[in-house]
C-alpha positions in Angstrom: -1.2 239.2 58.6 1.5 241.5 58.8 4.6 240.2 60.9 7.3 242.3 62.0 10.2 240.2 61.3 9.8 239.8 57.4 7.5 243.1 56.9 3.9 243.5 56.0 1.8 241.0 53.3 4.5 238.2 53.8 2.9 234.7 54.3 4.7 231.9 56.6 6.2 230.0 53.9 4.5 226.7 55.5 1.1 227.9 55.2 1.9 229.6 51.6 0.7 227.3 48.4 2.7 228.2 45.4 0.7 230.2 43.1 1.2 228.3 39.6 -0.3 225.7 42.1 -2.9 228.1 43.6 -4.0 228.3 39.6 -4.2 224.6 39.3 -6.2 224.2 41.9 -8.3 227.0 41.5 -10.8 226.9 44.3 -10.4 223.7 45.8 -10.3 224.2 49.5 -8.3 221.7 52.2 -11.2 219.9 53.4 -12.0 219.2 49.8 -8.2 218.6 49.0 -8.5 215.7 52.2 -11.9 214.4 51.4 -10.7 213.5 47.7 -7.4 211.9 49.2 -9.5 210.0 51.5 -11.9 208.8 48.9 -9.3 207.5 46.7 -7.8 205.8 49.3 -10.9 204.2 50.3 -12.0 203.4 47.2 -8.8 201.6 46.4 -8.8 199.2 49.5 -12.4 198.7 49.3 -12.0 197.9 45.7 -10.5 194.0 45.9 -13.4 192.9 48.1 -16.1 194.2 46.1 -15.0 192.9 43.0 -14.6 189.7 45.1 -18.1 190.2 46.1 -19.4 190.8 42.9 -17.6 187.5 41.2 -19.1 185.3 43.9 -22.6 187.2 44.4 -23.2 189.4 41.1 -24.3 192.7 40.8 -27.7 192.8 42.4 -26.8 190.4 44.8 -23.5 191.7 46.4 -25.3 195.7 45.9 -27.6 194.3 48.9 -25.2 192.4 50.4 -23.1 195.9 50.4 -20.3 194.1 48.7 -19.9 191.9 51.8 -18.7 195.0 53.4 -20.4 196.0 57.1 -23.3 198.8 56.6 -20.9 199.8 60.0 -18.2 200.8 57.5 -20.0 202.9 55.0 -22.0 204.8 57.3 -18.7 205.8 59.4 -16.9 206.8 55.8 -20.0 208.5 54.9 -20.1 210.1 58.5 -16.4 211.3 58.0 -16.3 212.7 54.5 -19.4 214.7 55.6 -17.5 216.5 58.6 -14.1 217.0 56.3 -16.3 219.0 53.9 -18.0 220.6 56.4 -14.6 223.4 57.0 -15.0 225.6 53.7 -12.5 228.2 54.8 -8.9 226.4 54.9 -6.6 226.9 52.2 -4.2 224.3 50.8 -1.2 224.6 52.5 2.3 223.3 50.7 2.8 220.7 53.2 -0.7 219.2 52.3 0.5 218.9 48.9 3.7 216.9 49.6 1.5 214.6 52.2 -1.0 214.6 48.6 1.9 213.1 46.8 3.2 210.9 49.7 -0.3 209.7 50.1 -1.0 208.8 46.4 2.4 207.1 45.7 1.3 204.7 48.4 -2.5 204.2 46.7 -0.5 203.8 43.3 1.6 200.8 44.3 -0.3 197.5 43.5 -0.9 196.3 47.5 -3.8 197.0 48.6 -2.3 196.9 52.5 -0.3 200.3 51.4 -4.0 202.1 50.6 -5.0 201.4 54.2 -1.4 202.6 55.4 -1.6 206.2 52.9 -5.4 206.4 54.8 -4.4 206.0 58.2 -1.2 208.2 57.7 -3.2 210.9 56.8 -5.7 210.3 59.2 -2.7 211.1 61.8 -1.6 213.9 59.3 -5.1 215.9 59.5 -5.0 215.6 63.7 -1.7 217.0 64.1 -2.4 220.0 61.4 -5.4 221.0 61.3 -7.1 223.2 63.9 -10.4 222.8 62.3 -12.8 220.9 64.3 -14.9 219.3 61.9 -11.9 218.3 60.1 -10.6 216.6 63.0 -13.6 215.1 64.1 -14.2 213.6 60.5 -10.1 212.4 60.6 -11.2 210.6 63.7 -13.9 208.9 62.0 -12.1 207.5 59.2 -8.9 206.7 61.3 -11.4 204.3 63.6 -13.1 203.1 60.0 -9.6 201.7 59.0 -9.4 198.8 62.3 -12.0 196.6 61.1 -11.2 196.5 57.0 -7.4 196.4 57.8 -5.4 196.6 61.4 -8.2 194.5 62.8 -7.3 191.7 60.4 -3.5 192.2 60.5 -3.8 192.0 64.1 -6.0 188.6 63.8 -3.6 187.2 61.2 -0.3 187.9 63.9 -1.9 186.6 66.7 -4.4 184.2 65.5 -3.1 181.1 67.5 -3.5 182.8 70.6 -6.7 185.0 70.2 -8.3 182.2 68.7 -7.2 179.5 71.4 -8.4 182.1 73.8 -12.0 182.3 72.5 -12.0 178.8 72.3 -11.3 178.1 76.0 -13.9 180.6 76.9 -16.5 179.3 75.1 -15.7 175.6 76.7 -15.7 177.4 79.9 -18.8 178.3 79.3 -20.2 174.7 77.7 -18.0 172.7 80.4 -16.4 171.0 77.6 -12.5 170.6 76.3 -11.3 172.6 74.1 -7.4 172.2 72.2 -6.2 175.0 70.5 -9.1 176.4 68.3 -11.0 173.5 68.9 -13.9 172.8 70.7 -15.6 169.5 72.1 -19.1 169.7 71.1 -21.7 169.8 74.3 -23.3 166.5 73.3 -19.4 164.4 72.2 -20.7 164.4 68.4 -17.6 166.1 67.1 -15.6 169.7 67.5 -16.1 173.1 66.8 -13.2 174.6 64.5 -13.6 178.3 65.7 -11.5 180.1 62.5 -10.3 183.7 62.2 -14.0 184.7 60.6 -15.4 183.6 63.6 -13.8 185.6 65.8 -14.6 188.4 68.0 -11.8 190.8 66.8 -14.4 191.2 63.6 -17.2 192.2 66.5 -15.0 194.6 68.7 -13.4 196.6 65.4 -17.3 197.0 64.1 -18.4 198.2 67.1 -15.4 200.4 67.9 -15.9 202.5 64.9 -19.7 202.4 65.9 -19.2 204.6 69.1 -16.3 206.7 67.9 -18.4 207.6 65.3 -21.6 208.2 67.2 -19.2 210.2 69.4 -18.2 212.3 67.0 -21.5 212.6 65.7 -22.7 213.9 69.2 -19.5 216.3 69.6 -18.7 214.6 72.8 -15.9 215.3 75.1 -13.5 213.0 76.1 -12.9 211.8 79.3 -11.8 209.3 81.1 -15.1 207.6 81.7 -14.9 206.9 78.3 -12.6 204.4 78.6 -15.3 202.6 80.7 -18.1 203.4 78.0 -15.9 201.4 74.9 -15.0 199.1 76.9 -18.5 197.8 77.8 -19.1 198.4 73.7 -16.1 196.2 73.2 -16.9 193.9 76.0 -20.7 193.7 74.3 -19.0 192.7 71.2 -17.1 189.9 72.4 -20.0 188.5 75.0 -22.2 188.5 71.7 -19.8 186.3 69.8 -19.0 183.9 72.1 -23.0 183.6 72.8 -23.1 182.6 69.0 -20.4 180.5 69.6 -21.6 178.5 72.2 -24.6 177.7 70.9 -23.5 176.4 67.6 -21.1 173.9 70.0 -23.6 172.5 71.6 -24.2 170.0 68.5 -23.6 169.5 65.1 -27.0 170.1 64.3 -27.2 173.4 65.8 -23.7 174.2 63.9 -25.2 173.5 60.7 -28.4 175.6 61.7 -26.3 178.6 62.8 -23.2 178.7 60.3 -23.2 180.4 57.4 -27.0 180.9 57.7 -27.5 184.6 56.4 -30.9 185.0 58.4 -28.3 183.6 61.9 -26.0 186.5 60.5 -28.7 188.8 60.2 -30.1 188.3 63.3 -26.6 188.5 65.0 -25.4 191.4 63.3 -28.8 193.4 64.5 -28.6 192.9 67.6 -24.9 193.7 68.0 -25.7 196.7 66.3 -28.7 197.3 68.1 -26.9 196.9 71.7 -23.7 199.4 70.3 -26.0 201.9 69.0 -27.8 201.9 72.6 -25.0 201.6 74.9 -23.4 205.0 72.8 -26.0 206.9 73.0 -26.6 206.8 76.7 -23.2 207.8 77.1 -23.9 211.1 75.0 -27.0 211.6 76.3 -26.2 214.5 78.2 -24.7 216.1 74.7 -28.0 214.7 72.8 -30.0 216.0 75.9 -28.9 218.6 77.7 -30.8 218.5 80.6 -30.3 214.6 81.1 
């Protein structure tokens, strides 16, 4: 594009790549340049807990178990990699390259934490650059997948006494029982229920969080304020789930052992949260999934 002020065939310096780079690259476009930074990044935080996995499981074991790792989280990574490389016409831009080298100086330094900070940095990077809207819509994606393997936890491990105390008083609301701090009276006076930070329903929200923004973005949905109802009866789903399980393992020691750590319980569980967040989102795309809804 010609423009007036610095004479014909002049690129915007900002949008210009420099050409020994250009070469380097060769015909790597930005999606692809933002899909490989994202996969790194990924790969990197992800990388701890499935060796973890692997230790305690081995291979065939902790493949099934997908590393211990929600399906929720690969899908929506999956999902989001799939829209970035979707835009085939952007060009690396210089300012992608010195977010690049921001981005893997972060990845490079031995804390994992700093991989989930290099991911969600560029996930706020991409939004405010790019005009592409699959681009966008896959930033989105992966900007939601970092809550539940990273802020989610952080958030849990800052405010654990309280959120934790919290559940615990609602669930002995709902058994008519005591309850001090994380503790629980059982129903029947055999003991108390310890409810830790694995327990908790910040786990549930964060999965099913990611679970609607990316069936969202899935459907191409337009936001607006209704939405904020829609995630918050997906969030509110989430946490009347939890406490369900909850409850029911307080009512006695026998139905704790029963329930906890029980990976057909967790199954079960896990399905039907998934089940009820996968419903609730799509009736509130329907009218993108079905037009004439």
């Amino acid at each position: 594009m010609n423009d007036p002020l610095r004479g014909p065939g002049v690129r915007t310096p900002e949008l210009a790549c420099p050409r020994f780079l250009t070469q380097l690259l060769g015909p790597v476009r930005r999606a692809e340049f933002f899909a490989a930074l994202y996969i790194l990044g990924c790969a990197n935080g992800l990388a701890v807990q499935a060796a973890l996995s692997v230790s305690q499981l081995g291979w065939t074991d902790a493949l099934l178990a997908t590393f211990q790792i929600s399906a929720i989280v690969w899908i929506a990574g999956g999902a989001g990699i799939f829209f970035l490389l979707h835009d085939t016409a952007s060009e690396i831009r210089s300012s992608d390259l010195v977010v690049g080298v921001g981005f893997l100086l972060l990845v490079l330094l031995p804390f994992v934490q700093l991989s989930w900070l290099a991911v969600t940095l560029l996930g706020f990077y991409i939004l405010s650059a790019s005009n592409s809207d699959w681009v966008r819509r896959g930033a989105i994606i992966l900007l939601a997948a970092t809550i539940p393997v990273f802020w989610g936890g952080l958030l849990l491990e800052l405010f654990s006494t309280r959120i934790l105390a919290l559940e615990a008083s609602i669930v002995s609301w709902v058994l008519g029982t005591r309850h001090s701090g994380h503790l629980v009276r059982f129903a029947d006076n055999s003991g108390t229920l310890a409810i830790n930070t694995g327990c908790s329903s910040v786990v549930n929200i964060s999965l099913a969080f990611l679970c609607w923004v990316t069936i969202y973005q899935w459907a191409h949905h337009r936001w607006s304020a209704q939405d904020v109802i829609w995630g918050t009866i997906v969030c509110g789903s989430a946490v009347v789930l939890n406490v369900l399980r909850l409850s029911i393992m307080a009512l006695s020691q026998s139905h704790y052992a029963a329930i906890h750590n029980n990976l057909l319980a967790d199954s079960i569980t896990n399905t039907i949260l998934l089940g009820l967040v996968v419903l609730i989102s799509l009736l509130s795309v329907r009218h993108e999934l079905l037009p004439s809804a």
